[in-house]
C-alpha positions as CSV (number, residue, x, y, z in Angstrom):
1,X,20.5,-57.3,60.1
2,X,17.1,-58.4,61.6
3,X,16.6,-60.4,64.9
4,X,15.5,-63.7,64.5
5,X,12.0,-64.6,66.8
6,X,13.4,-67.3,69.6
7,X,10.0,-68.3,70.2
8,X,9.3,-68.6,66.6
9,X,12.2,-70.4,65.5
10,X,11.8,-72.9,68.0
11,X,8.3,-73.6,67.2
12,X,9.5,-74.1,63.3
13,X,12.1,-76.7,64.5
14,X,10.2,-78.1,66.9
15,X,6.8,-78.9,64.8
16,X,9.3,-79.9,61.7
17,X,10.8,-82.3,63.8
18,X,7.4,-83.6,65.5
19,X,6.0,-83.9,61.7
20,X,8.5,-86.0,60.4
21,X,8.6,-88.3,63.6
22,X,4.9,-88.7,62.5
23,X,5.8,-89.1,58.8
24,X,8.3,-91.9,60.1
25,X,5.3,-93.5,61.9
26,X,3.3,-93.8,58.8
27,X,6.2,-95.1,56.8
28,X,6.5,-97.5,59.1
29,X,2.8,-98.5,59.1
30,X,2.7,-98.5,55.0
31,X,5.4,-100.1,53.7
32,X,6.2,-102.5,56.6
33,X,9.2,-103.9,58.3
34,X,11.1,-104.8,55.1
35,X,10.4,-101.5,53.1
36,X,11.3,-99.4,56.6
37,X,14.7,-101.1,56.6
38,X,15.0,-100.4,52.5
39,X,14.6,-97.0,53.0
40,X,16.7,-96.1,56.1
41,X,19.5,-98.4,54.9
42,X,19.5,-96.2,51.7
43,X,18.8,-93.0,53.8
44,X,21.6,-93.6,55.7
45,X,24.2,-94.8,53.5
46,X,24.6,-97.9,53.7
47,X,24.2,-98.5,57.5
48,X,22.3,-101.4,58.6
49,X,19.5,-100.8,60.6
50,X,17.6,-104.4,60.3
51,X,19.1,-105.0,63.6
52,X,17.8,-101.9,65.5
53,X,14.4,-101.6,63.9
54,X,11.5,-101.8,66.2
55,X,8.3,-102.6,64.4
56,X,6.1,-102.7,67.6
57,X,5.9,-99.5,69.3
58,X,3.2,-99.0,72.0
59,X,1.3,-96.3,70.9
60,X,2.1,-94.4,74.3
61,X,5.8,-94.1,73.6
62,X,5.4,-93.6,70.3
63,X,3.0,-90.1,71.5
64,X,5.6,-89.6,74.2
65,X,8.3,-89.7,71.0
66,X,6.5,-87.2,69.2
67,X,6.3,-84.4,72.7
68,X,10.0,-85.5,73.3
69,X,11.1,-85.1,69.7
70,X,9.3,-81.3,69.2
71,X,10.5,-80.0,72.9
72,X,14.2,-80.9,71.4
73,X,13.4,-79.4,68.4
74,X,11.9,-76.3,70.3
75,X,15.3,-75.6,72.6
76,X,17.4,-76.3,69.6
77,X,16.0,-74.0,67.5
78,X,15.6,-70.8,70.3
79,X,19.0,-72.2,70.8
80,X,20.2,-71.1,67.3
81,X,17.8,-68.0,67.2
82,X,19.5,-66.9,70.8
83,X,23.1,-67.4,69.3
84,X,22.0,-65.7,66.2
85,X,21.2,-62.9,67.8
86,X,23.5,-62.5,70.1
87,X,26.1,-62.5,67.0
88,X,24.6,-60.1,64.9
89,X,24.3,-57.7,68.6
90,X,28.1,-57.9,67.7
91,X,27.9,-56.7,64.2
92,X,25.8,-54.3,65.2
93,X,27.6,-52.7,67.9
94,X,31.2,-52.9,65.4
95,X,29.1,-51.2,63.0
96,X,28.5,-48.2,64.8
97,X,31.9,-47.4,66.0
């Protein structure tokens, strides 16, 4: 089995995540507050989130958002890459005896 790149899979999950924080953003700007509550109401089964959506973010904490969401994304995916890795070390090692 092949090694998966901890630096690489961190910067997939992190950007994907940092993309669709910014995809969220421009829902939010398009459709307005009633079609952003449509859409993660049906998104999320069912849940209501009219109570919780906030419709004016400052633009700094939205940009601080978008660094907080991809360095999550970043550690969770070396996170998975590491664990990967250090499974398939086992496979490896069984393998050869």
């Amino acid at each position: 089995m092949k090694k998966l790149s901890i630096k690489k899979l961190g910067m997939a999950v992190g950007t994907t995540g940092a993309v669709l924080y910014i995809g969220c953003i421009i829902l939010m700007i398009s459709v307005g507050r009633e079609g952003t509550i449509f859409f993660f109401n049906s998104l999320l089964h069912g849940l209501d989130v009219e109570p919780i959506i906030r419709m004016s973010v400052p633009p700094l904490d939205a940009l601080f958002g978008i660094i907080q969401t991809f360095i999550l994304g970043w550690l969770v995916g070396a996170l998975i890459a590491a664990i990967y890795n250090i499974g398939i070390g086992k496979e490896v090692q069984e393998k050869d005896k």
